[in-house]
N, C-alpha and C positions, 0 to 999 in steps of 0.2 A: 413780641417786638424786641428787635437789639437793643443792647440796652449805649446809647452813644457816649464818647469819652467827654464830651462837656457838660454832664452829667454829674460828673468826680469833682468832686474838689481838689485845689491843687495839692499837688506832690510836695508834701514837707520833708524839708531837706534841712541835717545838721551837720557841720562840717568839722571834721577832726583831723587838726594838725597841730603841731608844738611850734612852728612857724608861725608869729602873728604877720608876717608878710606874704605868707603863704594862705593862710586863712582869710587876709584883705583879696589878694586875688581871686581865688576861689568863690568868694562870696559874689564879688562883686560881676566875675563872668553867671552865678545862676541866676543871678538879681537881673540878668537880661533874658533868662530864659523864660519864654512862656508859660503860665500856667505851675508855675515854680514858687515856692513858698520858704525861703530858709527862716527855718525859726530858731538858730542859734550857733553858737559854737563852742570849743570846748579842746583845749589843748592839751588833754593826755585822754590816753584808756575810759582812766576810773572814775575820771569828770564825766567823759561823755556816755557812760555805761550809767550813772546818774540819771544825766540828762535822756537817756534815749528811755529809761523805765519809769520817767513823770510823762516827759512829752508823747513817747511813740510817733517818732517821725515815721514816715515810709519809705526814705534815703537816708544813708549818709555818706560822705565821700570821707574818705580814710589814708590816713599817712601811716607809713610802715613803722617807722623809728619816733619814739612818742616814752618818755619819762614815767616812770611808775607803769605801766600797763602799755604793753606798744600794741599795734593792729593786731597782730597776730593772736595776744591775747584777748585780745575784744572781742575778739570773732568766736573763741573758744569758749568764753563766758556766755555769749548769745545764743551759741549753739546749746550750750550745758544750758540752760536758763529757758529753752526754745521759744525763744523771742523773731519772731518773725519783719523781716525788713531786706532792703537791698542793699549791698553795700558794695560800695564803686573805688575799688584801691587805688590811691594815685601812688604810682609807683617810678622808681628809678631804673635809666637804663644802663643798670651792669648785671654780674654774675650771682653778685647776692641779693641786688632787686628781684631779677627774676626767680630767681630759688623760693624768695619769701612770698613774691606772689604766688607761685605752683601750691605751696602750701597753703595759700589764703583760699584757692581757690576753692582745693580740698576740704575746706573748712566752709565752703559757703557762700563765698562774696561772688557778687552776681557779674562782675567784670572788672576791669582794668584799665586805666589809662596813665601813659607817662608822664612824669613832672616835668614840664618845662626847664630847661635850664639857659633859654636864650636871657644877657644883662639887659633887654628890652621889657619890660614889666608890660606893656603893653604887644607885645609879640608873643608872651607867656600869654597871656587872658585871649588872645585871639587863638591861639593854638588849644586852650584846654575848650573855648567856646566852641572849637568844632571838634574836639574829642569827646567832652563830654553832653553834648547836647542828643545826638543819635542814642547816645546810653540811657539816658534818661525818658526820650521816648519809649524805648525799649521796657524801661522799667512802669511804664504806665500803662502798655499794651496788656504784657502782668497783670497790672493791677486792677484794668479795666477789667480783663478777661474772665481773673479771679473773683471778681463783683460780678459778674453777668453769667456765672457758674452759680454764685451764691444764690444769685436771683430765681435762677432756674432758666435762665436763658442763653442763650447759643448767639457770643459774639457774630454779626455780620461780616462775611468774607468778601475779599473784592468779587470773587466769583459771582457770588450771588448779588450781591449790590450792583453787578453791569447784567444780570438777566433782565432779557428782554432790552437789552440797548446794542446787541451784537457785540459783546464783552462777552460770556461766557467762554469757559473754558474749554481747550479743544477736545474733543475724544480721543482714546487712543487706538481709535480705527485708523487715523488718522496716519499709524506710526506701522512699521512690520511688527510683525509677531515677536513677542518675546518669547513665549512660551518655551522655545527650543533652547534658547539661552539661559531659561530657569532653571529646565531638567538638566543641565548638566554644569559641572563644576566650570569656574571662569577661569581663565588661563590670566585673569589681573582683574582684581580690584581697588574704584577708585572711593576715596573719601573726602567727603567736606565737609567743613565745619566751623563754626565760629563762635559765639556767644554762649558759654558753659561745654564748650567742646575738649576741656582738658578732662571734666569729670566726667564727661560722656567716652572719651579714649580711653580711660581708666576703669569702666566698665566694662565696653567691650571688647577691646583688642585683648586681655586676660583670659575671655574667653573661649579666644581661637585655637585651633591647632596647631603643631610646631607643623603641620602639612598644609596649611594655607596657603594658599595662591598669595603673588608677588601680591603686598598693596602698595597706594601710592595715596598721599595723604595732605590736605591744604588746611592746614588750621590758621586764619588770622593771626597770627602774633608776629611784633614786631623781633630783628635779631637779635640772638641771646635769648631770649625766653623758648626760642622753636628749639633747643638747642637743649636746655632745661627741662623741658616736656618730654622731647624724645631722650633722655639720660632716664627720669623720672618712670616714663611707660617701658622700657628696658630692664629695670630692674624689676617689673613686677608682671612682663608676658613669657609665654613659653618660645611666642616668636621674639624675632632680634626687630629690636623699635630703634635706628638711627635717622639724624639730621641729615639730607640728601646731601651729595658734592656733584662737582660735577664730573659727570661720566659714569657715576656709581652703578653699579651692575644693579639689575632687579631683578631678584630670583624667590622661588618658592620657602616659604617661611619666614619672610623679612618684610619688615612696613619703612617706606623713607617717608620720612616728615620733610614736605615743603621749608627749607630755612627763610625766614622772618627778611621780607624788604626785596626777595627776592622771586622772577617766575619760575617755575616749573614745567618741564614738559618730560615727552616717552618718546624716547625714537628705540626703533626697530631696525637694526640688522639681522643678515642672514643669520650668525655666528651668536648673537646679541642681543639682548636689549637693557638700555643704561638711562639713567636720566640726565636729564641737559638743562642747568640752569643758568638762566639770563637777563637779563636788567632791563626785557622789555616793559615798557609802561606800565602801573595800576590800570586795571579793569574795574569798574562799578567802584572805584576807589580805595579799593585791594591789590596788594602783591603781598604774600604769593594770591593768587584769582586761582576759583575751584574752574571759571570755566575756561581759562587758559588752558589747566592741565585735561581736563574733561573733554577738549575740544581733541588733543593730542592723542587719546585714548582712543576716541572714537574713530580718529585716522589709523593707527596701526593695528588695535583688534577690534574693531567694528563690532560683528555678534559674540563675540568668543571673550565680551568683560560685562562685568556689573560696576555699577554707580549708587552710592549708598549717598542721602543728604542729610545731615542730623542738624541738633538745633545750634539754630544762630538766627541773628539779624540781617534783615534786608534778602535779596534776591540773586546773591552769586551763586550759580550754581546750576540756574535755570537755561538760559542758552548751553552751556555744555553739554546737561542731561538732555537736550533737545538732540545736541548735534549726536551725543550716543544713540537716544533712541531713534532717529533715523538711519543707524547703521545695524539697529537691532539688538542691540543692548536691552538687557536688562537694569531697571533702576528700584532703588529700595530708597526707601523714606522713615525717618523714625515718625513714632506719633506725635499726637499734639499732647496729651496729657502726661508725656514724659521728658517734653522737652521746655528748656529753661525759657528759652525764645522760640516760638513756631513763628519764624519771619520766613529762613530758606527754605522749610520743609515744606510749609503751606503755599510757598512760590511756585514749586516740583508741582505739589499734586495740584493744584490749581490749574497747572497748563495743562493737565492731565498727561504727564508722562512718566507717573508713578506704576511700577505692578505688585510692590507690597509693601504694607504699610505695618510698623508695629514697632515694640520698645526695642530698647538694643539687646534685650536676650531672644528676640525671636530672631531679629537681624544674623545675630551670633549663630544662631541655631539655622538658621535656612543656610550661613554660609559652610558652616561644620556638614550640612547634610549632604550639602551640595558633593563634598570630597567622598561620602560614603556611594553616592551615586555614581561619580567619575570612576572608583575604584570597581564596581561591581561593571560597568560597562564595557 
C-alpha cells in the first residue's frame, strides 16, 4: 500500500535570520501554512546549528548575512557534520545574492527564494506565502517519498492512482517513432530544469564535448542569478555556458541559459539560427517556461533535436516535450532516485513521452555517443 502524506507529521520548521523583523514575517507567513510546524528561531549560524542538533527540524529557511556564522557557513557545518535537512535560502536580489546562493546551492540547500523588499510588511508575507509555500510542498514530497522508500514501499503516482478511471498515461505508440532521432546525433538540444537544477548543470554539461550540438537551456531563476549560473557552468565545461541575448547565434559547443524573468525561443533562418527573447507572459507560472521554448524547437527541428527534463518542481515541460515528440523528437528524462524533485521528470514520463530514462551520467553519455555515431555516418 502507498504509504499517503497525512501519515507524516508536520514539517518542523526553524527559521534563521539576524532580522527580528524578518523572522516575525517569516514565521508568521508558515504559521499559515498547512501541516507546518515552526518550532523556533535563532538569529545567527551558531545558535541555530545548536538549535538544529537538539531539535532536528526537517526545514529551515536561512538568511545569507547572519553575525558569527552566516548561511553559508551553516550549510558547510551541516554538510561536514552530515546532518540531513532542507534548507530554503531566502536570498537577495543582486549580484552578490546571487553568487552566495550559487554557492549555497553547491553546498546543499534545497532551493531559494527572494527577500521581499516591498515597505508593505503585509505585501512581503503575501509574496514569501506564495514563494515559499510550492517549496515546502516540495520538501515534503522528499520527505514523504524518503519514508515510503524506508518503508519498502513505492509512493503512488498519479498515473497509477487515475488507472482504471481513464487517467492513465498515454503510450508512446501514440507519438512517431523516435528511434531514428536516437540513432543519430541531434543537430540541438533542449534542457529544463528547475528545483536543484544548478547542481544538476554542474554535473552534467562538464561532461560534454567541446563537439556538442548547440543546447538551449530554461532553468527557473529569477534575473541576475541566470546570469551567475551560466558565469559559474562556464568556468568549469569544455563548452562555452553563456546567459542568452537576443539574437544570439546557437552553434555547436555552446549552451545559452534562458536569462531570469524572461521567454525564450529558436528561430531558424536560411543563413541561421539565433535565439529571440521576449516578455511574453509566465506559462504554468514560469518565465523563462521549458515549454515555450520546447514548443519552438519542435517547430524549427522537428526529428532532427532531443528534449532532456531533469529535476524540478511541478509540470513545465510536459506540453513542449508533447509538442517535440509529435514532431519526432527524441526525449530524455533523468531518474527518480537522482533527482532532488521528480515533480517535471515524473510529469514527462507519466504522459509517456519519455525514450530514456537514467542519471545525468548516462544522459551525458547517450549524448557524447550520439557525436561518435554522427561522425562514423
Amino acid at each position: 500500500m502507498p504509504l499517503p502524506p497525512h501519515n507524516l507529521p508536520p514539517l518542523r520548521v526553524l527559521v534563521v535570520d539576524d532580522s527580528a523583523l524578518y523572522r516575525k514575517v517569516v514565521r508568521a507567513v508558515l504559521e499559515q501554512l498547512p501541516n507546518v510546524e515552526v518550532i523556533g528561531h535563532a538569529q545567527n549560524g551558531r545558535l541555530a546549528l545548536d538549535r538544529i542538533i537538539a531539535d532536528r527540524p526537517d526545514v529551515i529557511t536561512l538568511d545569507m548575512e547572519m553575525p558569527e556564522l552566516d548561511g553559508l557557513g551553516l550549510l558547510r557545518e551541516l554538510r561536514d557534520r552530515k546532518i540531513q535537512l532542507s534548507a530554503i535560502m531566502i536570498s537577495t536580489l543582486t549580484a552578490a545574492g546571487a553568487q552566495a546562493t550559487s554557492q549555497a546551492l553547491q553546498l546543499g540547500a534545497f532551493d531559494f527564494v527572494l527577500k521581499p523588499t516591498s515597505p508593505d510588511i503585509h505585501a512581503n508575507e503575501r509574496q514569501l506565502f506564495a514563494d515559499l509555500g510550492p517549496r515546502l510542498d516540495a520538501c515534503r514530497l522528499v520527505r514523504r517519498d524518503g519514508a515510503a522508500s524506508r518503508a519498502g514501499v513505492r509512493p503512488s503516482s498519479p498515473a497509477a492512482r487515475g488507472a482504471g478511471q481513464g487517467n492513465s498515461a498515454p503510450s508512446r505508440s501514440q507519438f512517431p517513432s523516435s528511434a531514428a532521432a536516437l540513432r543519430r546525433a541531434p543537430e540541438l538540444i533542449g534542457i529544463g530544469v528547475s528545483t536543484g537544477g544548478p547542481v544538476a548543470l554542474n554535473k552534467l554539461l562538464p561532461l560534454l564535448s567541446p563537439q556538442t550540438p548547440p543546447m538551449v537551456i530554461v532553468q527557473h531563476m529569477p534575473p541576475i542569478f541566470t546570469k551567475t549560473l551560466a558565469d559559474d557552468l562556464n568556468r568549469r565545461c569544455q563548452i562555452e555556458v553563456l546567459e542568452g541575448y537576443n539574437g544570439m547565434t546557437v552553434q555547436r559547443g555552446r549552451a545559452i541559459l534562458a536569462p531570469g524573468g524572461k521567454q525564450m525561443r529558436i528561430v531558424r533562418e536560411e543563413r541561421r539560427t539565433y535565439i529571440q527573447i521576449t516578455d511574453d507572459p509566465p506559462e504554468r507560472n514560469c518565465r523563462p517556461a521549458v515549454d515555450f521554448l520546447f514548443r519552438s524547437i519542435a517547430a524549427e527541428y522537428g526529428p532532427k533535436a532531443w528534449g532532456a527534463i531533469l529535476t524540478g518542481m511541478g509540470d513545465d515541460g510536459t506540453l513542449g516535450c508533447r509538442a517535440m515528440k509529435e514532431r519526432g523528437a527524441a526525449i530524455l528524462a533523468q531518474d527518480e532516485a537522482t533527482c532532488v524533485v521528480y515533480g517535471m521528470p515524473r510529469a514527462v514520463a507519466e504522459a509517456g513521452l519519455v525514450d530514456v530514462v537514467g542519471p545525468l551520467e548516462t544522459i551525458a553519455a547517450r549524448i557524447n555517443e550520439s557525436l561518435l555515431v554522427g561522425a562514423s555516418a
